[in-house]
C-alpha positions as CSV (number, residue, x, y, z in Angstrom):
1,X,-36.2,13.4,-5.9
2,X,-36.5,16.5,-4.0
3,X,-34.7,20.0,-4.7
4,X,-33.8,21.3,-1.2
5,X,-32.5,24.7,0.1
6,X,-30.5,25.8,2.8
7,X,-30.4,28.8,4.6
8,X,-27.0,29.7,3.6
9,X,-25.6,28.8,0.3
10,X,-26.9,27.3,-3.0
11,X,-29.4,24.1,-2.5
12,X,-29.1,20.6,-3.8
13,X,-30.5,18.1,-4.9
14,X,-31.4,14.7,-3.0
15,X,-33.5,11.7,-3.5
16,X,-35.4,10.2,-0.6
17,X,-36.0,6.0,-1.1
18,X,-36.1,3.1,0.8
19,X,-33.1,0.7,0.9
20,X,-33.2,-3.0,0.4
21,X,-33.9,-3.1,4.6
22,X,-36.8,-0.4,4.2
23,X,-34.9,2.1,5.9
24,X,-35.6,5.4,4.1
25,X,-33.1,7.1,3.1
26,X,-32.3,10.4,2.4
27,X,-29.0,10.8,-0.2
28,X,-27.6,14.0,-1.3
29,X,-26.8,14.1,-5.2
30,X,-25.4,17.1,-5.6
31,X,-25.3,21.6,-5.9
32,X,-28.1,22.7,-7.7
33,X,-25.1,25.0,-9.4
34,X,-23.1,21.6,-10.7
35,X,-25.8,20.0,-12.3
36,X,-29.0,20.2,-14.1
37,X,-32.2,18.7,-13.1
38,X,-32.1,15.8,-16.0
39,X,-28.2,14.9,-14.5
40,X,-29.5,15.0,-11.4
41,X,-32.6,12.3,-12.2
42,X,-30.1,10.2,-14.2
43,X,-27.9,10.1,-10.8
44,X,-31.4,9.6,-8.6
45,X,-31.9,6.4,-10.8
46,X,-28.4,5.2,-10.4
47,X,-28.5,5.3,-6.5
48,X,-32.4,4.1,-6.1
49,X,-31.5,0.9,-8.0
50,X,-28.3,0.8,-5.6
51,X,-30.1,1.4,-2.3
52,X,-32.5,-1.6,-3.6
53,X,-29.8,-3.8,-4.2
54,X,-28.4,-3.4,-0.7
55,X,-25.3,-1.2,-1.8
56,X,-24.4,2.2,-0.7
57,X,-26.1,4.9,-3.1
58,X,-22.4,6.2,-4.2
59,X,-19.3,4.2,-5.4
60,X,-16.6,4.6,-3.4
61,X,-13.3,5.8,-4.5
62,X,-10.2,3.5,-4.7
63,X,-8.1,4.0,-2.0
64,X,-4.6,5.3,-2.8
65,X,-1.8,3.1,-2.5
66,X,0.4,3.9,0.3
67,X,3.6,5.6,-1.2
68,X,6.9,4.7,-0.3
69,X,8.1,7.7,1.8
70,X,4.8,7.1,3.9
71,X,5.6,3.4,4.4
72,X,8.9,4.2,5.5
73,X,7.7,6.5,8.0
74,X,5.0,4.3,9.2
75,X,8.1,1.6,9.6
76,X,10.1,3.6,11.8
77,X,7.4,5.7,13.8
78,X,5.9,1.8,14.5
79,X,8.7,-0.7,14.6
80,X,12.3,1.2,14.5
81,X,11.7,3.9,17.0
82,X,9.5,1.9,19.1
83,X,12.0,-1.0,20.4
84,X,14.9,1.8,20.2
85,X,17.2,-0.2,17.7
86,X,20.6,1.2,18.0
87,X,20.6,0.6,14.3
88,X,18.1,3.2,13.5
89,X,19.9,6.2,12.2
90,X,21.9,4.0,9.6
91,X,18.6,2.0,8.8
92,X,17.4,5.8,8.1
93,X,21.1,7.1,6.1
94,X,20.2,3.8,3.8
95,X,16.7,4.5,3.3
96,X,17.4,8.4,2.9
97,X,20.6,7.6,0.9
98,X,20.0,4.9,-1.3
99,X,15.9,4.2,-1.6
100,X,14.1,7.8,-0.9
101,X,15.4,9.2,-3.5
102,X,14.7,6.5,-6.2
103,X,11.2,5.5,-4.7
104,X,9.1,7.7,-2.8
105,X,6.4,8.6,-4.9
106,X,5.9,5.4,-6.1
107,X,3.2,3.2,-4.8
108,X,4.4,0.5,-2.2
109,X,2.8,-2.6,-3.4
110,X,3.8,-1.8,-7.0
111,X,7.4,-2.3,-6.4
112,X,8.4,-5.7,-8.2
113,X,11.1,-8.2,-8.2
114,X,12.7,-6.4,-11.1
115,X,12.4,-3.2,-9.5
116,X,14.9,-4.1,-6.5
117,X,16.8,-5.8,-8.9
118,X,17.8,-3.1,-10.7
119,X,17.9,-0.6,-7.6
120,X,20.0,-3.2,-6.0
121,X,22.4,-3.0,-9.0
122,X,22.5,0.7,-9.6
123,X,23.6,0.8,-6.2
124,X,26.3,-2.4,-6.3
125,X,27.7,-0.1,-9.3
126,X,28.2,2.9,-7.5
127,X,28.6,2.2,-4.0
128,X,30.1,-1.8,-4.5
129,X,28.4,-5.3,-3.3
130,X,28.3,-4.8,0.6
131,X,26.0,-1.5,0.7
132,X,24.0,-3.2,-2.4
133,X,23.3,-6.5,-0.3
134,X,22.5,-4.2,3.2
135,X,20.2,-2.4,0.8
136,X,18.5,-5.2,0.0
137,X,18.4,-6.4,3.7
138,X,16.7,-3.2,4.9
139,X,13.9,-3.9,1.9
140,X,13.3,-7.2,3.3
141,X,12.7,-6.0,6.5
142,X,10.1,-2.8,5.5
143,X,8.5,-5.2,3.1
144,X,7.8,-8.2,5.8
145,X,7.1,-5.3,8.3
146,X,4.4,-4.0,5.8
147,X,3.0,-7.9,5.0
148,X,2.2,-8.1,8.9
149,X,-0.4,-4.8,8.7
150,X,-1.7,-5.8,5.0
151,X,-4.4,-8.4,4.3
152,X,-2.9,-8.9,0.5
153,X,0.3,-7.7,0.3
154,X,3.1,-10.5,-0.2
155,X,6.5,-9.4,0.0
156,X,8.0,-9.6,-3.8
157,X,11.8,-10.9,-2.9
158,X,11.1,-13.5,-0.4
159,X,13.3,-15.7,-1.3
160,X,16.3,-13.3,-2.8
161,X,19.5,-14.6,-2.1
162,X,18.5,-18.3,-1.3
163,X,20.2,-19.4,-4.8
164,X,23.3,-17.8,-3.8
165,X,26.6,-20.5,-4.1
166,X,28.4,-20.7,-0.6
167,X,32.3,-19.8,-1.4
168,X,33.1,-22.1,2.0
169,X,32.2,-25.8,2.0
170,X,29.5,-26.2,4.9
171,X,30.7,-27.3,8.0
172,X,28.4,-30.5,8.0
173,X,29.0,-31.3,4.7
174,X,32.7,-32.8,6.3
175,X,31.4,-34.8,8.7
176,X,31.1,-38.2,7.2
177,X,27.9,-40.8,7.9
178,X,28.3,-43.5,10.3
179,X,28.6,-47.1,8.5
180,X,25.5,-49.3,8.8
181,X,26.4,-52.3,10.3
């Protein structure tokens, strides 16, 4: 571990190793004005017994889930706008109206099945069955949008609606089958 100085500015600390490849390595641990010299050994023999086990001498951070509002935006800068559906300003009144507002701090991918469930019904209440179902529609499409560009994500309400009772026999269901001679 060696203290260094610049020539502007307060100096840091670093430790110089080889890796598990035997590259050598010079890592930067920190301002000499955030830590002491015994934090800044302590961290040195964190990130040599990193660099010897092949990893990279610092954790790195989580990334942030994407929020809502960014999805959104991401959905119509990439897949609205760019086939110029003559849907898109009432795709973006239903978003603005009806999701934005509820949603768009919250992380994406942590939005459940009960989640839609209850915005779906919140809206049903207040707006009646037809803007609560197109609602739903235009989640279904940002989530499947978003499962195309993700390597985990799986849409939560894939199969919404499926259980639904027809109110109309189906048409086929009339037909009769042809006797067996």
């Amino acid at each position: 571990m060696a203290p260094a100085c610049s020539r502007v500015g307060a100096g840091a600390f670093y430790v110089l190793c080889r890796d598990a490849f035997k590259k050598q390595r010079w890592v930067r641990l920190g301002s000499t004005a955030e830590m002491t010299l015994e934090q800044s050994r302590d961290k040195a023999r964190n990130v040599i017994r990193r660099l010897r086990e092949g990893l990279e001498p610092h954790e790195m951070p989580a990334p942030k889930p994407d929020s809502v509002a960014k999805v959104v935006e991401e959905y119509f800068k990439r897949f609205v706008e760019r086939r110029g559906l003559r849907s898109a300003a009432e795709k973006r009144r239903i978003f603005d109206r009806h999701i934005l507002p509820v949603w768009a701090d919250r992380p994406f991918t942590a939005i459940g099945r009960l989640d839609i469930t209850r915005l779906c019904d919140a809206v049903e209440d207040k707006h009646g069955a037809w803007v609560a179902d197109t609602v739903l529609v235009e989640l279904s499409s940002l989530a499947h949008w978003y499962a195309t560009r993700s390597d985990s994500y799986q849409p939560p309400f894939s199969d919404f609606g499926r259980h639904r009772t027809r109110r109309f026999p189906h048409p086929c269901s009339a037909i009769s089958k042809p006797r067996q001679p």
